[in-house]
BASE-101010 format. One record per residue (C-alpha): residue in one letter; z, x, y. Coordinates in steps of 0.02 Angstrom, whole numbers, plus 50000, padded with zeros to 5 digits. Layout:
// residues N
AZXY/...
END
This chain:
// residues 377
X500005000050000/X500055017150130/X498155017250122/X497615020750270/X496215011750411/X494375017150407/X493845025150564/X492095027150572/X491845040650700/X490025045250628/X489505030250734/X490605029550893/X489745019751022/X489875026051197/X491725020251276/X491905011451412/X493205012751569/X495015018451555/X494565034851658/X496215039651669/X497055036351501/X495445047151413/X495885061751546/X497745060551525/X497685063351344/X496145073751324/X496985087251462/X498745087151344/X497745087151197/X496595098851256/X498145109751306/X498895106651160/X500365098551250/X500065080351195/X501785073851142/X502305065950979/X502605048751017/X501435038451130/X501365020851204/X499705015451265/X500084999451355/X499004986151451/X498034968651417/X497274965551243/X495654969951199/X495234983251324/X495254997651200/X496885004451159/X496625003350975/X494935010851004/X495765025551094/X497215026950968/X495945030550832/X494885043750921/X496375052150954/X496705051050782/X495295058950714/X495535071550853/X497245077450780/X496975075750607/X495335088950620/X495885104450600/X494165110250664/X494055100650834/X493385110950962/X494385110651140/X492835102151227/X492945088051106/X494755087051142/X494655084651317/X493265072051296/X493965062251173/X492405065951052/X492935067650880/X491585074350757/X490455063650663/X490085073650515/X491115084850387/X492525080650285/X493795073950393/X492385062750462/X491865056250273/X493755051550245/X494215043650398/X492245033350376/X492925029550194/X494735023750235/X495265039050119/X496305051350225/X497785051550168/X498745058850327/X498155042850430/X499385029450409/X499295012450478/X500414999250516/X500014981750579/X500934963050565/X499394962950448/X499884974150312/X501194962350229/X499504956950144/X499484970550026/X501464975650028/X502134982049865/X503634970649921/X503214954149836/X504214943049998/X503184953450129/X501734947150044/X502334928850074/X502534931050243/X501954921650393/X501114937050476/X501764934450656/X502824949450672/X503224968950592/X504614968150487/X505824981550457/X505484981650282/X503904985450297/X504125000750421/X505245007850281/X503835006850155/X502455013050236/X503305024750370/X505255027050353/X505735027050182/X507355019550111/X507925005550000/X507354987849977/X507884974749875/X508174986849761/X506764998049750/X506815015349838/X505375020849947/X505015038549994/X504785041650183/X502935045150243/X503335051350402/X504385067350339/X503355071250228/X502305087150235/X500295082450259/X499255079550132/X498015090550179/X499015103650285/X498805101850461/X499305085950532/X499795066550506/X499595051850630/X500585034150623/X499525021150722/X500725005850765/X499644990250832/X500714978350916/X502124991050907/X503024974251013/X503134964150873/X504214975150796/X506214964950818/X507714976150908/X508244978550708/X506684988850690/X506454997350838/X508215005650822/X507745012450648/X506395022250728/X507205027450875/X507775044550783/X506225047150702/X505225046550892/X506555056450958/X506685071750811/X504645068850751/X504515082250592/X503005095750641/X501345091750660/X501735070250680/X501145059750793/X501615041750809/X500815029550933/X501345011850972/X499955001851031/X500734987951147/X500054974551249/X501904967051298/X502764983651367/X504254975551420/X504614969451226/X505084988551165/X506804991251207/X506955004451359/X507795018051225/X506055017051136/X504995019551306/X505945032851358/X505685042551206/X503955040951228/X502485047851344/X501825030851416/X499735028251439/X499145014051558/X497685005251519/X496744992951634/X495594977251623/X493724984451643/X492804981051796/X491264970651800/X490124982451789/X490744990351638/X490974971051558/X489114969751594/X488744985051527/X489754980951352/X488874965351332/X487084975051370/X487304983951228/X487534967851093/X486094962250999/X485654949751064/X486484953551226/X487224935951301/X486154928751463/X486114915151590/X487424903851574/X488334910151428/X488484927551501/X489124922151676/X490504911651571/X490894925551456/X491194938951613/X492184924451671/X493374921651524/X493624939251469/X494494944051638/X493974961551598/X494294960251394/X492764965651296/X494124959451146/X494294942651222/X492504940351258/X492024946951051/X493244933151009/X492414919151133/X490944924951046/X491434923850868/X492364908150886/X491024900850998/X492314895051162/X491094890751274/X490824875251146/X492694872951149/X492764871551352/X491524857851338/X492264847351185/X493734847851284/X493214845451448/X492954826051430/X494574822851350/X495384834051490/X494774822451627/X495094808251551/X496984812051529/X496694818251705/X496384801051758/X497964793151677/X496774788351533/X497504786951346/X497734805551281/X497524804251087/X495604810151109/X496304829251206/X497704830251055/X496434825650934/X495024838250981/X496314853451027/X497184850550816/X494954851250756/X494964863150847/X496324876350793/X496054871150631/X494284873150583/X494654891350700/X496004894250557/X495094888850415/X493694898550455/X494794915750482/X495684913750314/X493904910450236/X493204927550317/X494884937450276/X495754931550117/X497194942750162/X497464933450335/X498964924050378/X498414904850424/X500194904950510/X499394918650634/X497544911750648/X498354893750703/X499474904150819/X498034913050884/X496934898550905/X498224886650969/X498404900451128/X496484901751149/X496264882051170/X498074880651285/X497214895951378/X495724888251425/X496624870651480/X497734883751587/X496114892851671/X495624874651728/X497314868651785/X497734883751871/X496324884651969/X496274868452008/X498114872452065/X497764886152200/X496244873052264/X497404860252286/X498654871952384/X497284878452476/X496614862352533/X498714857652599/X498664844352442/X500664842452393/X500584831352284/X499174836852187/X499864855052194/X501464849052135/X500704839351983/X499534853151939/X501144866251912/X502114853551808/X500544853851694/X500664871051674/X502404869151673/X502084857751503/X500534871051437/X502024883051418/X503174870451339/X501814867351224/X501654884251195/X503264890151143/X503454873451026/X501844881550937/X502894896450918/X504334891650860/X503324883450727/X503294866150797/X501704856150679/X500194860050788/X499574838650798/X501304836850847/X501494850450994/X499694842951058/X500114825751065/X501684826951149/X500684841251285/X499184828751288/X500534811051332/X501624821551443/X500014824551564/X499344806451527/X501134801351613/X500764811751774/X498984809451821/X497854819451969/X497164809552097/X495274807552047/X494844812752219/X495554829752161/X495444832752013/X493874840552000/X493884855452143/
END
């Protein structure tokens, strides 16, 4: 269960943005200065993962030449290159909510895949004892192949205050030649002993340009309408906007967009609740179906946020018009919707039945109608 991702650097696209994460860590790499714990930090889906793993590559190549350090530019052929391509190397280890999937622990595997337990850090990075059975501990171990081993934590935030603590001595005595970065979106989730432990990496949304130039190089590359809505949406993402694209959320906006108005005009709200559950559900369904080892718990949580997300891009702009224009009321209205959209939100997380969570969203805004007159700005 400690085999580790693929990486397949022997077809690295070109990246995009994050000008001064790639030179902070290709000067201490470069140097070789670049600490042994890292947290690269910002909004999803603008390439922190992507980063992790070049560095990766970088580190575990005991033939990487300082100009490919500094750049970021691991080497697409020889043998590290073959591994990494194959999922094979066996100094790579990654760990991911995900991972419960193929656990050797028989009630990881059962798991709602929504967070990083401990028990899994011990087996694939820590070591120790669970539920009887004793696991060694990856991370002191000497590398496989003798020069160096990388942990790659994605969504290092998920991890509770339980597990954090048990790798607070690891991050602060790393054995030689370890590296361990925690890939975070929420920051503010690790507890303040873990960031300060740790050599911290911004990363930003990308800028327009760059978006444009992402979605250039699809085949074939989005135009017209569906291009100015996915620039829109992805606020910078290239992650959000692969997802609008895979799940198709420009067809969500507008099988919701009736039912929204409707309930906007104090009309019944069963149609909204009805087309947000088809919705998440079909989403879900069809993740599980792609991915046996996916947790439906997580694709329901994930698509529940993506359809609340776009009913708060319309209500919150609809919010600043209203304030803009000196409409109280309206303004007033519009924030306790939003107001609700979180409500509705956390109910989905605590594991509130998804028809259930929509309904009660969809009635509560039925009760507190828009004006017609402006609703629509």
């Amino acid at each position: 269960s400690t085999a580790p991702t693929a990486i397949d650097v022997r077809s690295l696209p070109p990246y995009l943005g994050q000008d001064h994460a790639r030179r902070d860590l290709g000067a201490l790499l470069e140097a070789g200065r670049l600490p042994p714990a890292l947290i690269l930090h910002g909004p999803a889906g603008v390439g922190k993962m992507t980063l992790a793993r070049r560095l990766a590559a970088l580190l575990l190549d005991p033939d990487a030449t300082p100009e490919m350090k500094r750049r970021l530019e691991p080497a697409t052929t020889g043998r590290v290159a073959e591994l990494l391509a194959g999922g094979s190397h066996p100094d790579l280890h990654a760990i991911s909510k995900q991972r419960c999937a193929d656990s050797r622990i028989a009630a990881l595997r059962d798991r709602k895949q929504t967070n990083i337990p401990l028990d899994l850090l011990r087996e694939l990075m820590l070591g120790g004892e669970v539920d009887g059975a004793r696991f060694e501990s990856p991370v002191q171990r000497s590398p496989y192949l003798g020069h160096a081993k990388v942990f790659l934590i994605d969504e290092a935030e998920l991890l509770d205050n339980t597990g954090q603590n048990a790798l607070l001595k690891t991050l602060e005595e790393p054995p030689p030649a370890t590296w361990i970065v925690l890939v975070v979106t929420e920051r503010a989730r690790l507890l303040p002993t873990i960031r300060s432990r740790c050599h911290q990496v911004a990363f930003q949304a990308l800028s327009d340009e760059q978006m444009g130039l992402w979605l250039d190089r699809r085949s074939p590359a989005p135009s017209g309408d569906l291009r100015r809505w996915l620039l829109d949406f992805a606020d910078g993402s290239p992650g959000r906007a692969q997802l609008a694209i895979e799940a198709g959320l420009i067809d969500w906006q507008r099988a919701l967009e009736g039912p929204f108005e409707q309930v906007a005009a104090g009309g019944p709200s069963s149609d909204l609740a009805d087309a947000m559950t088809s919705l998440v559900k079909a989403f879900a369904e069809a993740r599980v179906k792609s991915d046996p080892k996916a947790s439906k718990e997580a694709a329901n949580r994930l698509g529940s946020r993506l359809v609340l997300g776009l009913l708060g891009r319309w209500i919150g702009r609809r919010l600043v018009a209203a304030a803009r224009h000196g409409e109280v009321e309206a303004t007033e209205t519009w924030a306790a919707w939003l107001d609700r959209l979180d409500l509705a939100d956390r109910h989905v997380g605590a594991n509130v039945g998804l028809p259930h969570a929509f309904a009660d969203l969809a009635a509560a805004w039925a009760g507190q109608p828009v004006a017609a007159s402006r609703r629509r700005r």
